[in-house]
C-alpha positions in Angstrom: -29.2 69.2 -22.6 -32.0 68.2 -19.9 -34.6 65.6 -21.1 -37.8 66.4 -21.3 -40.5 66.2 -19.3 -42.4 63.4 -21.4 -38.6 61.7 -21.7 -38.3 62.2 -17.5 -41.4 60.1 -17.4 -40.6 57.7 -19.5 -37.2 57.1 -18.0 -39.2 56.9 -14.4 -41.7 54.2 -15.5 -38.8 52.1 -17.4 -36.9 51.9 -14.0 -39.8 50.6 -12.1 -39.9 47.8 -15.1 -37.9 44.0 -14.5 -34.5 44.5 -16.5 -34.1 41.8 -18.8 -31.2 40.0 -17.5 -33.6 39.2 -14.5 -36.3 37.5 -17.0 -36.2 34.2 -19.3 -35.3 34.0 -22.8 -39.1 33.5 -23.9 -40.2 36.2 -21.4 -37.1 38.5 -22.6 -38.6 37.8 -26.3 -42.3 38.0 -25.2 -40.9 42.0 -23.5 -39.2 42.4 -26.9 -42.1 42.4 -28.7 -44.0 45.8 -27.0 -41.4 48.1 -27.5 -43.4 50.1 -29.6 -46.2 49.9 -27.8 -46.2 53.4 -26.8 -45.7 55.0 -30.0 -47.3 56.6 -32.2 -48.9 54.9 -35.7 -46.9 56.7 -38.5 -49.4 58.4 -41.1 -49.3 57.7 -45.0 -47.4 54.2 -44.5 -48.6 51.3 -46.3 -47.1 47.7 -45.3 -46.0 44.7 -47.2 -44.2 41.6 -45.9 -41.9 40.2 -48.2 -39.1 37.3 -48.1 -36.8 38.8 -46.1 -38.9 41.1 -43.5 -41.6 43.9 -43.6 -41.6 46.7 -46.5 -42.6 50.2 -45.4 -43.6 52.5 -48.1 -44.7 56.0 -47.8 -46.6 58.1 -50.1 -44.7 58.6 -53.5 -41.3 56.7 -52.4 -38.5 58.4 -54.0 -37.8 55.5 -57.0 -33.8 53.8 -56.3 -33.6 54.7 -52.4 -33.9 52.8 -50.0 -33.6 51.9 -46.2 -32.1 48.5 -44.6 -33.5 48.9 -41.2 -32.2 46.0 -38.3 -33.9 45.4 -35.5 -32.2 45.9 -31.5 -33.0 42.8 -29.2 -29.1 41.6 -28.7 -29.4 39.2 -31.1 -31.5 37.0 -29.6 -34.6 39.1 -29.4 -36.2 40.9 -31.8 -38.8 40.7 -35.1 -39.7 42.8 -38.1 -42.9 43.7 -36.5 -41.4 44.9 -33.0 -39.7 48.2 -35.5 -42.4 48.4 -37.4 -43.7 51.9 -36.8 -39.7 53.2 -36.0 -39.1 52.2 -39.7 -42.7 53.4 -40.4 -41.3 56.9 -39.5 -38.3 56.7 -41.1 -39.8 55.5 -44.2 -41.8 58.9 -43.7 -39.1 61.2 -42.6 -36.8 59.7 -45.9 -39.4 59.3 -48.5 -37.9 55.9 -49.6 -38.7 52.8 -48.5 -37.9 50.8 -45.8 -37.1 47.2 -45.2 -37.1 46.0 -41.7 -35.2 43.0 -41.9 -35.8 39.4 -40.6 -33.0 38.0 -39.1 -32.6 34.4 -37.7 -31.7 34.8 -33.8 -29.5 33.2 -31.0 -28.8 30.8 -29.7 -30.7 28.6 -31.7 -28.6 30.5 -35.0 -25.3 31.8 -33.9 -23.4 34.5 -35.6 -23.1 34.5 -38.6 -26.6 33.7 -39.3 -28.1 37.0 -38.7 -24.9 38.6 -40.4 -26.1 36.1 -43.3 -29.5 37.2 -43.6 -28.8 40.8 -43.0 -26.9 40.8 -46.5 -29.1 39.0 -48.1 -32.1 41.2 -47.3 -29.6 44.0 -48.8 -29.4 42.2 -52.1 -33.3 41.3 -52.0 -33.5 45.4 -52.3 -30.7 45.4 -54.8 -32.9 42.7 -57.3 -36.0 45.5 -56.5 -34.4 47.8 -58.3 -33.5 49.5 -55.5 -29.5 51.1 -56.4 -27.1 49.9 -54.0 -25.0 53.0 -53.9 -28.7 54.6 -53.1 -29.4 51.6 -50.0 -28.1 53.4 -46.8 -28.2 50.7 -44.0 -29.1 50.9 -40.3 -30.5 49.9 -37.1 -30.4 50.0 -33.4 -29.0 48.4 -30.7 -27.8 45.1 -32.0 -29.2 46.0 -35.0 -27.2 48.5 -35.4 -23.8 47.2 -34.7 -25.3 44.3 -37.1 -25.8 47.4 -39.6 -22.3 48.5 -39.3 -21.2 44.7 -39.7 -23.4 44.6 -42.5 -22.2 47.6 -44.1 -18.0 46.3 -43.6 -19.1 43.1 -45.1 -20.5 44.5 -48.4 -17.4 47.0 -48.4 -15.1 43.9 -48.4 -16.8 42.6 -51.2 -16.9 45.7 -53.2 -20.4 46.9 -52.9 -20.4 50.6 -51.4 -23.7 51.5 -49.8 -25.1 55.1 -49.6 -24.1 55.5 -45.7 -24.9 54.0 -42.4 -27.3 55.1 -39.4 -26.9 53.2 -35.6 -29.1 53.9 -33.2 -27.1 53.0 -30.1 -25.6 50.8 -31.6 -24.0 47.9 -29.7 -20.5 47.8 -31.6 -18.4 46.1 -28.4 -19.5 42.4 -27.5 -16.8 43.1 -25.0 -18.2 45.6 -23.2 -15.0 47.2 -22.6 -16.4 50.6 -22.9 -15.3 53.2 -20.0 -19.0 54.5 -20.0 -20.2 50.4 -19.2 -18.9 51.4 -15.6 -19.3 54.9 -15.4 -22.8 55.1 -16.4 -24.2 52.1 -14.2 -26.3 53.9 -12.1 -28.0 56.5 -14.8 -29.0 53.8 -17.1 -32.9 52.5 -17.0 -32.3 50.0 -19.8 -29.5 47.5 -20.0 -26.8 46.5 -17.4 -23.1 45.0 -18.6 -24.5 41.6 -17.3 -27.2 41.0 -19.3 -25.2 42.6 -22.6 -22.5 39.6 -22.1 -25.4 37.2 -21.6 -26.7 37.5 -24.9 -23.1 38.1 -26.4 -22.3 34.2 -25.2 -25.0 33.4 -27.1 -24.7 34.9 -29.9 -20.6 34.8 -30.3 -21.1 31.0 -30.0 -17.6 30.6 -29.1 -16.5 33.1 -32.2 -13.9 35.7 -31.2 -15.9 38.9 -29.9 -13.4 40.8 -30.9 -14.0 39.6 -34.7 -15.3 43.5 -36.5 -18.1 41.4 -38.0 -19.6 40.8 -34.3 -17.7 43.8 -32.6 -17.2 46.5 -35.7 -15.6 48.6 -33.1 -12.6 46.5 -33.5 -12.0 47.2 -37.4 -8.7 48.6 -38.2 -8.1 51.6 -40.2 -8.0 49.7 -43.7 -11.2 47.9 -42.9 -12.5 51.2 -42.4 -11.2 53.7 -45.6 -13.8 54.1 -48.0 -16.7 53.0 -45.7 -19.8 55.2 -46.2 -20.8 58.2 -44.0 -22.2 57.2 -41.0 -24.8 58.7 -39.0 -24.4 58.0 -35.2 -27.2 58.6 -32.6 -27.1 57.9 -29.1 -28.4 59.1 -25.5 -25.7 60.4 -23.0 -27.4 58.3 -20.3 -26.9 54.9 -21.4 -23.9 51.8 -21.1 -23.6 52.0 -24.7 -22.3 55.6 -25.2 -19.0 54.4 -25.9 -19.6 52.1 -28.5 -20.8 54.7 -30.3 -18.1 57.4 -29.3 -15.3 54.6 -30.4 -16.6 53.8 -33.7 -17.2 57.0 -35.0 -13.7 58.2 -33.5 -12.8 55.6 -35.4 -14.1 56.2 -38.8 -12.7 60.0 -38.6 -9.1 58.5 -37.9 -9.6 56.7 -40.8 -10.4 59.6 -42.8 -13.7 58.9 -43.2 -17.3 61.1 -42.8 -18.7 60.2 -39.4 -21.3 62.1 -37.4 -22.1 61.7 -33.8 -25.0 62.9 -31.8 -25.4 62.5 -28.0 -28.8 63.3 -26.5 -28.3 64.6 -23.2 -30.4 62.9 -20.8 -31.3 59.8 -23.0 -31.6 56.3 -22.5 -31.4 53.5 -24.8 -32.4 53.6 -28.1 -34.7 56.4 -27.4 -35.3 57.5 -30.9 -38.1 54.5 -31.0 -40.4 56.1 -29.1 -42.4 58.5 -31.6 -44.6 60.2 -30.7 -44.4 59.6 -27.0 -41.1 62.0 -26.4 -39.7 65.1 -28.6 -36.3 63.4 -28.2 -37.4 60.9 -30.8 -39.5 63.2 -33.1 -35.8 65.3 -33.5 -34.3 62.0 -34.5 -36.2 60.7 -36.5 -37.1 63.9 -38.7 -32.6 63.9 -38.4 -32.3 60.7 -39.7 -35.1 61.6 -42.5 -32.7 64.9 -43.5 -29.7 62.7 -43.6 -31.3 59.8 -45.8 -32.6 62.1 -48.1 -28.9 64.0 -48.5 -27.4 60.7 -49.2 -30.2 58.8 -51.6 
């Protein structure tokens, strides 16, 4: 597949950006905050903010489904409003509603704070009537290997969500992945460096190979039963392989895992709405999947 020409241009003007293991923690969260900046407004959204993060509803929200979105920012990044309009289109694509989580951040809350939170904003959509078997959960980046932890931690306690959705998600705070060498020089976006930056901060000391930090680490029983899980990733990026492994991993297991590699992608591309076709494709994907699931 070869990117398109809006994608080529985006790619071009994101390598002549500072990479953010070259920039302080308030400038790295100061950055974090324009991701969307180049996307478009989703239409027929409404907005609510509500204990636990920022509601999206669009027009006649299918009653008992419902979105857990998680923002990317390695943990120690990141808000609510910096996904808005990505959960904005979801919201849209699904016809359900969509809670973009708060989560406390690193290093001034270590894992398993935002682990904690995550959870808890999943019950807060449980007590709105929302059904949990109906509640698929997701995110991107470190949100969504925090999705996938999420989604583990309510299967060890029972609860059985509707499915699971990562957006390159970062599932290795290792970085052991083949494609974290071999893709160096084709990714705009992150380098190894600045990944294991934010891991130390984050991990805290805690073992990164723990699946509720690293959920490419869970073995096979953690792993029966899980949900289906929806996978999404651009071929160009360090994180390819977290995404490869943990959906490998969930067929192994005998579960219902789909993977989809964007030729010519970077980093969470599926953000940018509006701005590349790459992301439109996603998006109205992930809206298709929801809906079959909820």
């Amino acid at each position: 597949m070869v990117a398109s020409t809006e994608a080529e241009a985006l790619w071009a003007l994101m390598q002549g950006a500072s990479r953010m293991v070259d920039l302080t923690l308030p400038q790295r969260r100061e950055a974090g905050e324009l991701a969307e900046v180049l996307t478009s407004e989703p239409g027929g959204v409404t907005y609510d903010s509500t204990p636990h993060g920022i509601l999206c509803r669009p027009t006649g929200p299918r009653p008992g489904a419902a979105v857990l979105y998680l923002f990317g920012g390695g943990y120690v990044l990141g808000s609510p409003a910096s996904r808005r309009k990505t959960a904005g289109h979801i919201a849209a694509a699904a016809g359900c509603v969509v809670l973009v989580a708060d989560y406390r951040l690193a290093p001034e809350h270590p894992f398993p704070a935002a682990l904690d939170d995550a959870t808890s904003a999943f019950d807060e959509l449980v007590g709105a009537s929302a059904d949990p078997s109906r509640i698929v959960v997701g995110g991107d980046s470190a949100g969504g290997g925090l999705a996938l932890a999420t989604a583990l931690a309510l299967h060890r306690r029972g609860v059985r969500c509707a499915g699971y959705v990562g957006v390159s998600p970062w599932t290795d705070l290792t970085c052991s992945g083949a494609s974290m060498r071999e893709l160096v020089d084709v990714d705009v976006v992150c380098t190894r460096d600045s990944l294991l930056d934010m891991a130390a901060q984050y991990l805290d000391g805690h073992d990164p190979t723990d699946p509720l930090v690293s959920p490419v680490f869970a073995q096979a029983a953690d792993l029966a039963g899980l949900a289906p899980s929806l996978v999404i990733v651009g071929g160009d990026e360090l994180l390819l392989d977290d995404a490869v492994r943990v959906v490998r991993n969930q067929g192994v297991a005998g579960g219902d895992a789909t993977l989809v590699v964007a030729g010519g992608c970077q980093h969470v591309f599926p953000i940018w709405c509006g701005a590349i076709p790459e992301a439109d494709d996603a998006i109205a994907r992930i809206g298709r999947w929801v809906r079959d699931r909820t």
